[in-house]
Structure formats: C-alpha cells, structure tokens
C-alpha positions in Angstrom: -7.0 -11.7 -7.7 -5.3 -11.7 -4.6 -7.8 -8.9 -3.2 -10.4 -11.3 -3.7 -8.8 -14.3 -1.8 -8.0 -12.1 0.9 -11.6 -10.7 1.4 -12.8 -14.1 0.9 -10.1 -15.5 3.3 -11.0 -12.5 6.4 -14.7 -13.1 5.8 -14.6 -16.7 6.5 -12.7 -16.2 9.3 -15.2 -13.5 10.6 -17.8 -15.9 10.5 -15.6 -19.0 12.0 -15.1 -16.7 15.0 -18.7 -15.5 15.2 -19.3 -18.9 15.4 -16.8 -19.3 18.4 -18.4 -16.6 20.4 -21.8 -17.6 19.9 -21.6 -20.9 19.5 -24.4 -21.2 16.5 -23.1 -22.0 13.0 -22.5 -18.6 11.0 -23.2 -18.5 7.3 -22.5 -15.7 5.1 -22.7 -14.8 1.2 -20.3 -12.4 -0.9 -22.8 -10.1 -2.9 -21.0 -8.2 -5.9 -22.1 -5.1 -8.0 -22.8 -6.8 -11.3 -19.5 -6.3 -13.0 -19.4 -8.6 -15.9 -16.1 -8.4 -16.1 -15.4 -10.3 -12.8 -18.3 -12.5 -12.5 -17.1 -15.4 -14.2 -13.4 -14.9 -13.1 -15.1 -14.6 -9.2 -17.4 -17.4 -9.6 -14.3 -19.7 -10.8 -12.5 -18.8 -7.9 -14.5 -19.5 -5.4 -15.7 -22.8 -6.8 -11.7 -23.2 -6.2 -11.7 -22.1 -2.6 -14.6 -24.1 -2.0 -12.6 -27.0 -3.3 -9.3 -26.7 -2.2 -9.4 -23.5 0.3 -7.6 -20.0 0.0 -4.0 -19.7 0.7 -4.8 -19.0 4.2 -8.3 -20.7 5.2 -10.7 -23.8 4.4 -13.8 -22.1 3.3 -16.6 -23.8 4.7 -19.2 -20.9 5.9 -19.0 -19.1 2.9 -22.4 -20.0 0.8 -21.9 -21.0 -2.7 -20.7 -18.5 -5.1 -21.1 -14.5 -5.3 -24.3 -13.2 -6.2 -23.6 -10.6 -8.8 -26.5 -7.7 -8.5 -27.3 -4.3 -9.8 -26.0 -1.7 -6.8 -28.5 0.9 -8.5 -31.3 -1.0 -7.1 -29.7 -3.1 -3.7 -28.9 -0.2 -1.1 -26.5 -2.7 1.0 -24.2 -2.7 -1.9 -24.3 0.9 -2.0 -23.5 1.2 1.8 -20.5 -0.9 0.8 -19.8 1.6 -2.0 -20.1 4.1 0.3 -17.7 2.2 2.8 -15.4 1.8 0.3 -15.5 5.3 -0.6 -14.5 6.2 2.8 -11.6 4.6 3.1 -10.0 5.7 0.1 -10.9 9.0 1.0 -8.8 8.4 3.7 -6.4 6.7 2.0 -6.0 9.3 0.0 -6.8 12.2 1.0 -6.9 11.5 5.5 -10.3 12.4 5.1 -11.9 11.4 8.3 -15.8 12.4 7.8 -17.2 9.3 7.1 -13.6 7.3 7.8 -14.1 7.4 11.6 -17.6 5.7 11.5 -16.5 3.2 9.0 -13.0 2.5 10.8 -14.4 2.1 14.4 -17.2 -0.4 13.4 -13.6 -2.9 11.8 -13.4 -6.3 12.8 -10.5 -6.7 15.4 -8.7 -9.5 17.1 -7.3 -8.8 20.2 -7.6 -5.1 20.1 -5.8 -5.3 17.0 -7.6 -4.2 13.4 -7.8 -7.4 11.1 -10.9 -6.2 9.0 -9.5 -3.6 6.8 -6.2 -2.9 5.2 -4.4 -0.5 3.3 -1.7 -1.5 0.9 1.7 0.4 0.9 4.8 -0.3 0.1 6.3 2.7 1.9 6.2 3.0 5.5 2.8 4.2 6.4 2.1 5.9 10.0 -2.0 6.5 8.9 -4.6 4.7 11.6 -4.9 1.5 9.5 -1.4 0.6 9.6 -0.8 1.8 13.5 -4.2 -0.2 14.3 -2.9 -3.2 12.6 0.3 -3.4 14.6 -1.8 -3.7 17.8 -2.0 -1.7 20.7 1.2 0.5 22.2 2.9 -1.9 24.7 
C-alpha cells in the first residue's frame, strides 16, 4: 500500500502549499472508484494517517476517509481514469496524445515535477524522470 501513502502523502502536501500561496485553509477529499477490494484496506489506512501521519507528512487537510463511488456514473473519476490512462500510455508505450496535456498541468516545486511519478528500477531517460531531477543547470 505504499502507492496509497504516497498519493495520500503528495496530496496533503498540495494542499499545505496551496494554503501557503493563498493563505486560506485548503481542504481536500480522496474519491475512489468503488473497488471493494480496497475500500476497507483504504479506509483503515487513512484512519492511521489521520492518527499517526504517513511516513512522510502529518495529514491534517485531508477530510475524513475516501469516498468509494461508482466511476460509471461520477465523470471526475473517469477524467482521473482517463489521466491515468495517459500516463501509462506513456509509460508504456511514449504515447504522447493525451500525455502532454496531462503532464504539463503536474504539480511542481521549484520547476521541478513532484506530482507524478513513474517507477523504475532501470535507469529511465523518459520526461517524468528528467522533470523530476529538476531543470538543466
């Protein structure tokens, strides 16, 4: 369940710094396709994090626990799908259609991309891992 923690962890710390730059308090709430699967195994963990925080962050902005719905009938869920979808196209496949859209909206800090990741245990020269290494000095 790392994935989890780490979405969790960066989305906190979206809204913490949204809350920095606007200086309003930022709430947010994870939304899940219902998955029954995960929704008890989610909704355990982040009674934890509320608790006792992730690995990396306090969570404190984060409201309550995921809300599991149907994607079929919720058409942000299915913009995430289709988020999603891009990237591993990408991943993949260097698919750039929809990537490029998707990529240049990414949260950064400092010019460099903190909002999405790609996984590898190879070296990896695609535009998610040069992004995240920050720019060219």
């Amino acid at each position: 369940m790392q994935s989890f923690e780490q979405i969790v962890s960066r989305f906190e710390r979206f809204l913490k710094n949204t809350k920095k730059a606007t200086g309003c308090d930022q709430f947010g709430l994870l939304i899940h396709d219902n998955n029954d699967t995960i929704a008890r195994k989610h909704t355990d963990l982040m009674k934890k994090y509320h608790r006792s925080g992730t690995l990396w962050i306090d969570v404190e902005n984060i409201i309550e626990t995921p809300l599991f719905v149907d994607s079929q009938l919720t058409a942000m869920v299915q913009v995430a799908d289709l988020c999603a979808y891009s990237l591993r196209r990408y991943c993949e496949n260097k698919e750039e259609f929809l990537f490029n859209d998707i990529f240049n909206t990414a949260d950064r800090k400092n010019n460099t991309v903190v909002g999405v990741r790609h996984f590898t245990q190879q070296p990896c020269e695609c535009r998610i891992c040069l992004a995240r290494k920050g720019p060219a000095d």
